[in-house]
C-alpha positions as CSV (number, residue, x, y, z in Angstrom):
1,X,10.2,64.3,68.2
2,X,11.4,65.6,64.7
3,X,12.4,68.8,64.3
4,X,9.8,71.2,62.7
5,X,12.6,73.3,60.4
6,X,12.6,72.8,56.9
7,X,10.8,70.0,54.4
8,X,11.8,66.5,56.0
9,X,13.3,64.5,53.1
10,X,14.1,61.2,55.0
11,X,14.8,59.8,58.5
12,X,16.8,57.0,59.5
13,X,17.4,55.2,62.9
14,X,20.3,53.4,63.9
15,X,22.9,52.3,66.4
16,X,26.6,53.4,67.5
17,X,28.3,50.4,69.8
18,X,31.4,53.5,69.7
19,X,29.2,55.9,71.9
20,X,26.5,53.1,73.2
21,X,23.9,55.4,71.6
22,X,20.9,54.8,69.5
23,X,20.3,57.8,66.7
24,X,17.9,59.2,64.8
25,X,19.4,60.7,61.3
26,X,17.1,63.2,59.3
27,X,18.0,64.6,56.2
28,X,15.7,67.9,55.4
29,X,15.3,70.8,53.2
30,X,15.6,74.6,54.6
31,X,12.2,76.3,53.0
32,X,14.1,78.9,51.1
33,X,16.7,76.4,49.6
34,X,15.8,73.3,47.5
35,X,19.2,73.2,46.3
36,X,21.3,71.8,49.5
37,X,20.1,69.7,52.3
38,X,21.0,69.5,55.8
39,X,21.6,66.8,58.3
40,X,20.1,66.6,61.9
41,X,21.0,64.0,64.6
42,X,18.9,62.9,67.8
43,X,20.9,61.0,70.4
44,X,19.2,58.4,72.8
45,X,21.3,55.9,75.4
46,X,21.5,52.6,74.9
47,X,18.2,52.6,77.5
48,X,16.4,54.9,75.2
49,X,16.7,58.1,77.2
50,X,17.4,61.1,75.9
51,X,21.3,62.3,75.8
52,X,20.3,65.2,74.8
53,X,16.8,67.9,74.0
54,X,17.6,68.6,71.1
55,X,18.8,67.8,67.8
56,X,22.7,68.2,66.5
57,X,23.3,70.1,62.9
58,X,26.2,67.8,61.5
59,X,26.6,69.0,57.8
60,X,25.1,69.9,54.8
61,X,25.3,69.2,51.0
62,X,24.1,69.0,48.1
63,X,20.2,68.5,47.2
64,X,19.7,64.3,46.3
65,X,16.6,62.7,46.2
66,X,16.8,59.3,48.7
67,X,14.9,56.7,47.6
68,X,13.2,53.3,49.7
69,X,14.1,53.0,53.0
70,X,16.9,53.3,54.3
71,X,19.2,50.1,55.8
72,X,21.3,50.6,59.0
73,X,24.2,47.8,59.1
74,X,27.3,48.0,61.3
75,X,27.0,51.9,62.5
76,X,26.0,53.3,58.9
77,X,22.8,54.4,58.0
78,X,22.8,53.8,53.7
79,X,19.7,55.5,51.3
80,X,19.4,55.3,48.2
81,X,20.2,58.0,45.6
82,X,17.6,58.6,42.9
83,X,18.4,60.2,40.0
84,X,16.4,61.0,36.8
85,X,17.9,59.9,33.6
86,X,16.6,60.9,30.2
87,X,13.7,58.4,29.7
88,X,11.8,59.9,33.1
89,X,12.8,56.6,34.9
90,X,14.3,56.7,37.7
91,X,17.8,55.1,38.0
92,X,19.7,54.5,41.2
93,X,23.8,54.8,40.7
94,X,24.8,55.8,44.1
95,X,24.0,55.5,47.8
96,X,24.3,58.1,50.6
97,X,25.7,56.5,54.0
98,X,26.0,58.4,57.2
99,X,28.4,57.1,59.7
100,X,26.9,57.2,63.3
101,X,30.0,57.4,64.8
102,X,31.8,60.2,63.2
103,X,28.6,61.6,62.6
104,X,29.7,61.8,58.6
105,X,28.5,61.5,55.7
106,X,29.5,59.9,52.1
107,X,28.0,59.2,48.5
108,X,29.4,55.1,47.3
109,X,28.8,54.0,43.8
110,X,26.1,50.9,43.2
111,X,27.3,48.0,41.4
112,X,26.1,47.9,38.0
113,X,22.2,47.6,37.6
114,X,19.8,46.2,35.5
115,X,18.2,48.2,32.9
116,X,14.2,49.2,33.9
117,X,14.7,48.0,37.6
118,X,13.9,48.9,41.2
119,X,16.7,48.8,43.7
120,X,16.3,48.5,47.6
121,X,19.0,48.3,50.3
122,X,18.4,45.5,53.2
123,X,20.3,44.2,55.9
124,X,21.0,40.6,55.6
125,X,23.5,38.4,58.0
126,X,25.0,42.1,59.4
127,X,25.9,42.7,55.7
128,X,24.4,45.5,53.4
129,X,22.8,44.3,50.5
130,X,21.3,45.6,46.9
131,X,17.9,43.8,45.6
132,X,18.2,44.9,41.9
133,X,14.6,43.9,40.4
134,X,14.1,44.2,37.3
135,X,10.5,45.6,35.9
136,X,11.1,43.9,32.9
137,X,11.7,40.3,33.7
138,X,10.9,38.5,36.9
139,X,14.7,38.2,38.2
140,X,16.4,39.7,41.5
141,X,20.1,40.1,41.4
142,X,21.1,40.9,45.1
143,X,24.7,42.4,45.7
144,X,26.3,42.6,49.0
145,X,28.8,45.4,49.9
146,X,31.8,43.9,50.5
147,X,34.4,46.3,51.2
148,X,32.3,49.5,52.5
149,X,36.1,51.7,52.5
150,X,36.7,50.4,48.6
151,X,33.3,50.1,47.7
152,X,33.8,46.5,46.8
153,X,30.3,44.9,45.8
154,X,29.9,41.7,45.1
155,X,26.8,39.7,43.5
156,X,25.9,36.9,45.6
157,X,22.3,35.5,44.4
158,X,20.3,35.7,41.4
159,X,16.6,34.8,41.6
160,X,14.9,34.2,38.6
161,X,11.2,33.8,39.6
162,X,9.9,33.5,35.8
163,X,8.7,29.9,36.5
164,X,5.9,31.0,38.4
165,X,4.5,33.2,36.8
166,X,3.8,30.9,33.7
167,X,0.0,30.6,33.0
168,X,-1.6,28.5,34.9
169,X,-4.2,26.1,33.1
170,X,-7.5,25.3,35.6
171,X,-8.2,21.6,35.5
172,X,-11.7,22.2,34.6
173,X,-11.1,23.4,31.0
174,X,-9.1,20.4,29.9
């Protein structure tokens, strides 16, 4: 079912209520260029059968590295940009979302993360959300997108999960 061109990069799978179509979003690399990336889309009715045989070019840009998996919330499909900062971690700052219906795509900052943590994107309640998880302490922060046009993110829980992991003491030994 995915094409065989280029060096897949990431897929996602989502649905447009606009065209009553489920579709199947993969980003990929041409094998002669590792500095852009392309974008193919694979449309199914809302009876999974095949619109069409084959898959649609839609655009391409510049090369990013998506991280975790992807989310698909109210006809966007969102992945995770990582970049590589200076220490050889990797940092996530911004998030690639492609539109199902327009068939678009655009780069939207990240609130402000911890430092040393692991991001993921979910879909909670319709809503996107950010798990921020820090590697150094045992605390989620999660952010929900509030305003996808303005970018608006605001954090709505903070987990701190520290209390568990206190040494436990067996029974025996006292």
């Amino acid at each position: 079912m995915l094409p065989d061109s280029g060096h897949y990069v990431d897929v996602g799978f989502g649905y447009s209520s606009l065209s009553n179509e489920y579709k199947m979003v993969k980003w990929f690399m041409e094998d002669n260029d590792a500095i852009s990336m392309g974008c193919k889309i694979f449309s199914l009715s809302d009876r999974l059968r095949f619109i069409s045989d084959s898959w649609r070019l839609t655009e391409t840009r510049p090369f990013v590295d998506l991280g975790g998996h992807p989310a698909s919330v109210n006809r966007v499909i969102y992945w995770l940009i990582d970049t590589e900062d200076h220490r050889n971690f990797y940092r996530t700052d911004s998030i690639l979302a492609t539109d199902l219906d327009k068939e678009e795509s655009k780069i939207i900052s990240c609130p402000n993360l911890s430092p040393f943590s692991r991001a993921s994107l979910l879909e909670l309640k319709e809503c996107l959300y950010l798990a921020d998880c820090s590697t150094e302490k045992a605390i989620v922060k999660m952010w929900r997108l509030e305003n996808p046009k303005k970018c608006r993110w605001v954090s709505e829980y903070y987990i701190n999960f520290s209390s568990i992991f206190n040494p436990i003491v067996p029974l025996t030994s006292v």
